[in-house]
N, C-alpha and C positions, 0 to 999 in steps of 0.2 A: 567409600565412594566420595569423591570430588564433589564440589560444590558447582552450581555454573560460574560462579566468581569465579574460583579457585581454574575451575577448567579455564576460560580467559585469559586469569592472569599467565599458567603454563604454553597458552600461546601466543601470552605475549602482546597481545592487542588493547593491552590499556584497562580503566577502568569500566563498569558498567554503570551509565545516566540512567537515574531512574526518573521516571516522567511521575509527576503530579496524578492524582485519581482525576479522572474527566467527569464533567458533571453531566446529571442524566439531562434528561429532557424537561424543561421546565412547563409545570403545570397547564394545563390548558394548550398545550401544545398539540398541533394536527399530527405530530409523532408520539405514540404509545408505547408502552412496556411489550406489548405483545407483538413480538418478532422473534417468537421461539423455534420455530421453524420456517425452512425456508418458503414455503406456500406462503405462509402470512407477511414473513417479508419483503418476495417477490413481488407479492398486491400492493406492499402499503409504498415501495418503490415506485412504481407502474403511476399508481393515483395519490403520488405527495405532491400536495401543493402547500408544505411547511415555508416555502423561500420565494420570490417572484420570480426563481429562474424554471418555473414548471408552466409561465406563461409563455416561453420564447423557446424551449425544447419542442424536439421530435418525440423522443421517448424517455425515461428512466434506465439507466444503465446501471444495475448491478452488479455484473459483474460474469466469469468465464471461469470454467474449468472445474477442480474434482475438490469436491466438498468436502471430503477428508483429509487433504493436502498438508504436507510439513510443511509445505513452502507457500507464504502469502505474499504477493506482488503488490504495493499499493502505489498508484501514480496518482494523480494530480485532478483531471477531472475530464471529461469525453471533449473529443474536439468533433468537428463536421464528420465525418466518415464513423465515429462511433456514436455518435446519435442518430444518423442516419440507419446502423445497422441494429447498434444493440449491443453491440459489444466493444470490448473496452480494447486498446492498442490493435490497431485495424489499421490497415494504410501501410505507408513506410513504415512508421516507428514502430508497428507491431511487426515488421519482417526482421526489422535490428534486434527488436525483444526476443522473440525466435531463438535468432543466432545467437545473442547472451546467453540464453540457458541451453542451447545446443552445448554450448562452450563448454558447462560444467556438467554437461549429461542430464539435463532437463528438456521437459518439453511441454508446451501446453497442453493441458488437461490430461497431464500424470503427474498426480503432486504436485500439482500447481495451481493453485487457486488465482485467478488477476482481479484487481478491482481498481476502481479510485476512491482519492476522499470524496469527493463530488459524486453524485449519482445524474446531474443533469449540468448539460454544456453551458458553461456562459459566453454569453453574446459575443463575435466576434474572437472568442477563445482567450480574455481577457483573465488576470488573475481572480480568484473566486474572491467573495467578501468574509469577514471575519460571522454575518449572518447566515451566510449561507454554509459555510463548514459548522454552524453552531447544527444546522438544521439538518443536515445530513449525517451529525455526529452518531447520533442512536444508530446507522443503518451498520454503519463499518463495525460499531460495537457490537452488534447481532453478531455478524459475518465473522468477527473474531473468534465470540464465544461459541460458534455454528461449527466453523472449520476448524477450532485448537488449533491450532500451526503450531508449527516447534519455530519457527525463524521467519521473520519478516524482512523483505528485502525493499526500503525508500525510494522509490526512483525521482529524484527531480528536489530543486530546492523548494516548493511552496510545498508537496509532499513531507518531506525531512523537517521544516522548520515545524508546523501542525500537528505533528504526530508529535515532536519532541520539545513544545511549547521552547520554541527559540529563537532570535533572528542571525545563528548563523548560518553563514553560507555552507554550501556543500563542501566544496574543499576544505574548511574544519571542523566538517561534521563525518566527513568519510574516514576511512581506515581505523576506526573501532567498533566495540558492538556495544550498541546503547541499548533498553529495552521499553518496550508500547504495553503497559498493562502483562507484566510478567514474562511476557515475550523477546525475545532477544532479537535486535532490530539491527538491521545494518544497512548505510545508506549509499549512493550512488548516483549514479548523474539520469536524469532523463533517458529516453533514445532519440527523444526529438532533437533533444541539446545536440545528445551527441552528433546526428545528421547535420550541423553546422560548425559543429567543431572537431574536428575525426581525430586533431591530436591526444585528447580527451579519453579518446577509447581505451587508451594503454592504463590511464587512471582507475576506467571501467572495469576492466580487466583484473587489475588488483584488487578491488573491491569483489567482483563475485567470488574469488579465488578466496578470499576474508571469510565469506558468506559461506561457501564450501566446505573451509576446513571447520566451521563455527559447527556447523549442521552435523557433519561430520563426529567433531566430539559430544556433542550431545548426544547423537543416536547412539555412541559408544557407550554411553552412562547406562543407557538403559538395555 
């Protein structure tokens, strides 16, 4: 049996980045070890006030869809319409999301888990702080070790840099498969981006199709 390196290298796609261990939650922190399921989760989301952006939120937004999912969406952080609702790519960008995983034969809540790094909107929809993904850090690590995914799909560059402690841009973070904590990570543009920039899409497109066959040989291994 193949290695998932070895499967990679046969398609070609470059080497595997492996990210650094993420550190846990530091002592005396309003975030705890206990987010072993998703009830205690969902609460400790709902009523985190670990960051100052739970003073200027509607709600805590953890996240949509099926909790056993291969496939884990992670974007960037809830804008007005998803703190508004609750859920995470709502509005336009969640109808282009849609149609992305329409594309490769997906679809919200089959095997698809969505979330962001951010659990609560900041102000304005401005980039998050590096305290505020510290503070959020434990919830997305629940949510990993909750859902197992087999493949993580980046959307957006504050997504892709965070996850893969980097400051490069998406354009030389896309067209390989890096990995988040063992997981086989592959990144791609926003949907918001894309709605301003539609040349872009064709980019997208190569990217899920990445993401496809990535998913593809894995399930093969096993």
């Amino acid at each position: 049996m193949l290695s998932q390196d070895e499967v990679f290298a046969e398609l070609g796609i470059g080497p595997v980045w492996r990210l650094r261990e993420a550190p846990s939650a530091a002592p005396g922190s309003a975030i705890h070890a206990d987010l072993a399921n998703w009830d205690t989760l969902a609460e400790a989301v709902a009523h985190c006030t670990a960051c100052k952006l739970h003073a200027t939120r509607t709600q805590g937004v953890l996240g949509v869809g099926d909790r056993n999912a291969d496939w884990l969406i992670i974007g960037e952080a809830p804008g007005a319409d998803e703190d508004a609702q609750g859920e995470p790519f709502v509005g336009q960008a969640g109808k282009l999301l849609n149609a992305m995983l329409a594309a490769i034969d997906l679809q919200r809540g089959n095997n698809v888990y969505i979330t962001n790094l951010l659990k609560s909107r900041p102000p304005g929809n401005r980039n998050p702080e590096p305290d505020e993904v510290a503070a959020c850090q434990p919830y997305l690590l629940a949510q990993i070790e909750l859902v197992q995914p087999k493949l993580i799909l980046a959307l957006g560059r504050f997504a892709a840099q965070s996850l893969l402690d980097t400051d490069e841009t998406v354009g030389r973070l896309r067209g390989r498969v890096h990995q988040f904590h063992n997981v086989p990570l592959v990144v791609t543009y926003h949907p918001a981006y894309l709605l301003r920039n539609l040349p872009d899409k064709a980019r997208a497109w190569e990217d899920l199709c990445l993401a496809r066959r990535t998913y593809a040989s894995l399930t093969s291994e096993s």
